[in-house]
C-alpha positions as YAML, in Angstrom:
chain: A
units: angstrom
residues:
- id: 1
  name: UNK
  ca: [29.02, -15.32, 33.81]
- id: 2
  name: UNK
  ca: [29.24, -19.03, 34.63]
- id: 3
  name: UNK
  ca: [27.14, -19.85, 32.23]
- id: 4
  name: UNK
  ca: [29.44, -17.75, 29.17]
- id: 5
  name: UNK
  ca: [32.70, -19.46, 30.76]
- id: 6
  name: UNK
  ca: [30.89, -23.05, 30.17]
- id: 7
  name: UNK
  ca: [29.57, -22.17, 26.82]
- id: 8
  name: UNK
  ca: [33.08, -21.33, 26.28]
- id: 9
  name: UNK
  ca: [34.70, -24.09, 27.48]
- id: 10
  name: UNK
  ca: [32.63, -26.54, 25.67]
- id: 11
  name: UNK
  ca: [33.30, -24.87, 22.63]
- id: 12
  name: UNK
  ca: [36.95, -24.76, 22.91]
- id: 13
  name: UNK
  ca: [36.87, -28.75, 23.76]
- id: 14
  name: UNK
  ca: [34.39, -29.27, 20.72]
- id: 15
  name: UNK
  ca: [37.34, -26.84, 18.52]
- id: 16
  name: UNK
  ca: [40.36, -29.33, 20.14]
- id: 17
  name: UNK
  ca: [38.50, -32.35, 18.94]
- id: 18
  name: UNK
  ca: [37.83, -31.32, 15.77]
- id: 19
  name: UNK
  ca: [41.12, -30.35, 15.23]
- id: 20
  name: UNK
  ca: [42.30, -33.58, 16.86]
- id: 21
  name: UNK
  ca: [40.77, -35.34, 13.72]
- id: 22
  name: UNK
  ca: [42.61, -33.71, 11.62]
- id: 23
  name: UNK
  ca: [45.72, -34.44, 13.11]
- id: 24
  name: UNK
  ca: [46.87, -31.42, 15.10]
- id: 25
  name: UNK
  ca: [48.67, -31.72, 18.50]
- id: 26
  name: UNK
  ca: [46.88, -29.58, 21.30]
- id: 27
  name: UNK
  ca: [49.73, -27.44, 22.65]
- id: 28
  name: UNK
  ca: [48.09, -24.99, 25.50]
- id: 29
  name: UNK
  ca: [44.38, -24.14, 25.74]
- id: 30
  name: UNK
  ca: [43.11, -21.14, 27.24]
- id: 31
  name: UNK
  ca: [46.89, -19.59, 27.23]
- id: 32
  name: UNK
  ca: [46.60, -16.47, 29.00]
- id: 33
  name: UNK
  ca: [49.63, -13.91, 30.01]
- id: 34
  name: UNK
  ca: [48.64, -9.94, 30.39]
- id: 35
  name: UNK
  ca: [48.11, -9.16, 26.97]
- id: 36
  name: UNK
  ca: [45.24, -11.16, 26.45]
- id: 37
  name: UNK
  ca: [44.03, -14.86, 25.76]
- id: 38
  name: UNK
  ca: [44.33, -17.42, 22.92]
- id: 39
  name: UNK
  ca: [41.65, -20.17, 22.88]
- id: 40
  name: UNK
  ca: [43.65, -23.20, 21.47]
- id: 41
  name: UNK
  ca: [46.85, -23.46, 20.53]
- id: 42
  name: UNK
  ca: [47.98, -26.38, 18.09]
- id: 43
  name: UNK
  ca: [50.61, -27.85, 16.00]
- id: 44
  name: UNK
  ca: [51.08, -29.61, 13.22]
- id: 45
  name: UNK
  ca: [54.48, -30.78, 10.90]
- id: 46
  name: UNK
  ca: [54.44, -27.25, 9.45]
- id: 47
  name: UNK
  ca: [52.41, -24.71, 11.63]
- id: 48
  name: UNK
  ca: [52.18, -23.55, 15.76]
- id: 49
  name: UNK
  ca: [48.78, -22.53, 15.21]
- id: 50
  name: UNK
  ca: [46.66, -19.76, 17.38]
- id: 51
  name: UNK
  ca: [43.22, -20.59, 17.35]
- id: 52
  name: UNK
  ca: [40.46, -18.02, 18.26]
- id: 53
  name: UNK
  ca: [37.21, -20.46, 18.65]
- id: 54
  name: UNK
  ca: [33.58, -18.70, 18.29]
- id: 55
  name: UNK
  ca: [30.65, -20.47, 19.57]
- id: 56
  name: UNK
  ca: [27.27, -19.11, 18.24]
- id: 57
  name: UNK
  ca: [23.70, -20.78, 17.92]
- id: 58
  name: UNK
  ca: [23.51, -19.24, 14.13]
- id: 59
  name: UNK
  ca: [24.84, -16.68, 11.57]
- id: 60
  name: UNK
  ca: [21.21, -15.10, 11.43]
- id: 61
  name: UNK
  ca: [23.13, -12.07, 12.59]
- id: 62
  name: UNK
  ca: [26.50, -12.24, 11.10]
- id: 63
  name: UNK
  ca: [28.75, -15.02, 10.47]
- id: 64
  name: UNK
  ca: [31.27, -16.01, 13.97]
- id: 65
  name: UNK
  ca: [34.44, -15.34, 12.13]
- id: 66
  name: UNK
  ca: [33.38, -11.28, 11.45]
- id: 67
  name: UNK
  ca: [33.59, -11.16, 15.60]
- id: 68
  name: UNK
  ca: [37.55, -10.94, 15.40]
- id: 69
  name: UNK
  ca: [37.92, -7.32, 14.17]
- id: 70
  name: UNK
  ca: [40.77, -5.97, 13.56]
- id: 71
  name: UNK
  ca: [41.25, -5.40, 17.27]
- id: 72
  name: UNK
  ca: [40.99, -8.46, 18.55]
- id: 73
  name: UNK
  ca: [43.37, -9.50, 15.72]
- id: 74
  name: UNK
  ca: [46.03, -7.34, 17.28]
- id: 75
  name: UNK
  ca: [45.35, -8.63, 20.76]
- id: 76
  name: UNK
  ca: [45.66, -12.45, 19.56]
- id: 77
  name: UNK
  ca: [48.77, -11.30, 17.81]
- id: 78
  name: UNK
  ca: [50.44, -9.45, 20.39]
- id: 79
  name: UNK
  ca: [49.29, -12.33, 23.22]
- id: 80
  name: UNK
  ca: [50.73, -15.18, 20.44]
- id: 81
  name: UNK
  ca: [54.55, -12.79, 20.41]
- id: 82
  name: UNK
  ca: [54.21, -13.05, 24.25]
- id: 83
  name: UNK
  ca: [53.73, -16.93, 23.91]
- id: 84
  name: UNK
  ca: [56.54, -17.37, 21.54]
- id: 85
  name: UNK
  ca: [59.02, -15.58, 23.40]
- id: 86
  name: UNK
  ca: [58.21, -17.96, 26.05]
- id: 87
  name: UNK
  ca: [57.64, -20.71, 24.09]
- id: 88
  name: UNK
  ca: [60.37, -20.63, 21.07]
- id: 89
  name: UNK
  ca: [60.00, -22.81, 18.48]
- id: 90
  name: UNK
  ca: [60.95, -23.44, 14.37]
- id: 91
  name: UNK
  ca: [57.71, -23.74, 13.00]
- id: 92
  name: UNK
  ca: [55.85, -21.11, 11.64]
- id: 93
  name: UNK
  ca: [53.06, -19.55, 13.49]
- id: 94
  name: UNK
  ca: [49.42, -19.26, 11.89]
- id: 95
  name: UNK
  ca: [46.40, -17.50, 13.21]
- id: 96
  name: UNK
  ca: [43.10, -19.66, 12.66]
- id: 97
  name: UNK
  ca: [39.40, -19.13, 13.55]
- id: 98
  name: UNK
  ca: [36.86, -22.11, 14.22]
- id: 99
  name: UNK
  ca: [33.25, -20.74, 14.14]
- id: 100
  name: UNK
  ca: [31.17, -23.43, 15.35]
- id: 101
  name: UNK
  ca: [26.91, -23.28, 15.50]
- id: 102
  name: UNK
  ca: [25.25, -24.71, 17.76]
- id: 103
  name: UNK
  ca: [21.44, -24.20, 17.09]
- id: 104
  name: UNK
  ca: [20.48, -25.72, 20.34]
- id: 105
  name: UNK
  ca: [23.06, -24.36, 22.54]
- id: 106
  name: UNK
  ca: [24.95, -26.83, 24.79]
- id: 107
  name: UNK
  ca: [21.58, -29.63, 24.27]
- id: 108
  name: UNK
  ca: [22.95, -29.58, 20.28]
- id: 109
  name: UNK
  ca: [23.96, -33.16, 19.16]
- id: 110
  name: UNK
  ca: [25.71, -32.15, 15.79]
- id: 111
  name: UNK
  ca: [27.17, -29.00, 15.63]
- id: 112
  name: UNK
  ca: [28.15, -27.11, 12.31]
- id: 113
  name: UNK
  ca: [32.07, -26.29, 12.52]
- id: 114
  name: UNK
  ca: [34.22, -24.57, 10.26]
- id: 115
  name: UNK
  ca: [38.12, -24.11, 10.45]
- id: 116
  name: UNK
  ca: [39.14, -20.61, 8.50]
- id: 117
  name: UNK
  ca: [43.11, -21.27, 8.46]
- id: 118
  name: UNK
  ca: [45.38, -18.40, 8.12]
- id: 119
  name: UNK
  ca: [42.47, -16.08, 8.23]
- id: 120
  name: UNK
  ca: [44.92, -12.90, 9.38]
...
C-alpha cells in the first residue's frame, strides 16, 4: 500500500511539473471530499482543469488513458461539481488525463508523458 501511495505521489508531482512547463497554475492536488478524488487540479487563462494522472511502466497491456472508464469518469465529474460548489469560479472547467510511462518504475530518468486535454 505504501509503496502504490508513493508511486502515486511521484507521479502526480512528475504530472504538476509537466504541466508547470506549460504554463498552468497548480490549484489543489490530491483534492478529496466524499465523492471521490481528483489528482491535480490546474488553471490556466481559459480552463480550471481536473486532471486524472496514470502512472504505468508501459502500454504492453493497454494504453493508461483506457483506465478511466466511464465510471471513473462520473466519479471525477461528480467529485469536480463538489469542488466547484466550494470553489466557484468563471472559467470553464475541463477534464484532462496525463498517462505517464515509466519503464523503470520510480529508478526511470526520462519518463514518456502525454497530456490528453478535454478527453471527457
Amino acid at each position: 500500500m505504501a509503496t502504490s501511495k508513493l508511486r502515486g505521489a511521484w507521479g502526480e508531482a512528475l504530472a504538476a511539473e509537466f504541466l508547470r512547463k506549460k504554463r498552468y497554475k497548480l490549484v489543489a492536488s490530491g483534492y478529496r471530499c466524499r465523492f471521490g478524488e481528483i489528482d491535480l487540479i490546474v488553471q490556466n487563462k481559459h480552463f480550471l482543469v481536473f486532471v486524472e494522472v496514470k502512472l504505468r511502466k508501459s502500454a504492453s497491456f493497454a494504453k493508461a488513458y483506457e483506465y478511466v472508464d466511464k465510471r471513473k469518469q462520473d466519479k471525477i465529474r461528480t467529485t469536480a461539481s463538489a469542488y466547484l460548489a466550494e470553489n466557484p469560479t468563471n472559467l470553464q472547467p475541463r477534464f484532462d488525463i496525463i498517462e505517464i510511462y515509466v519503464p523503470e518504475g520510480l529508478e526511470t530518468q526520462k519518463s514518456q508523458i502525454s497530456h490528453w486535454e478535454g478527453v471527457f
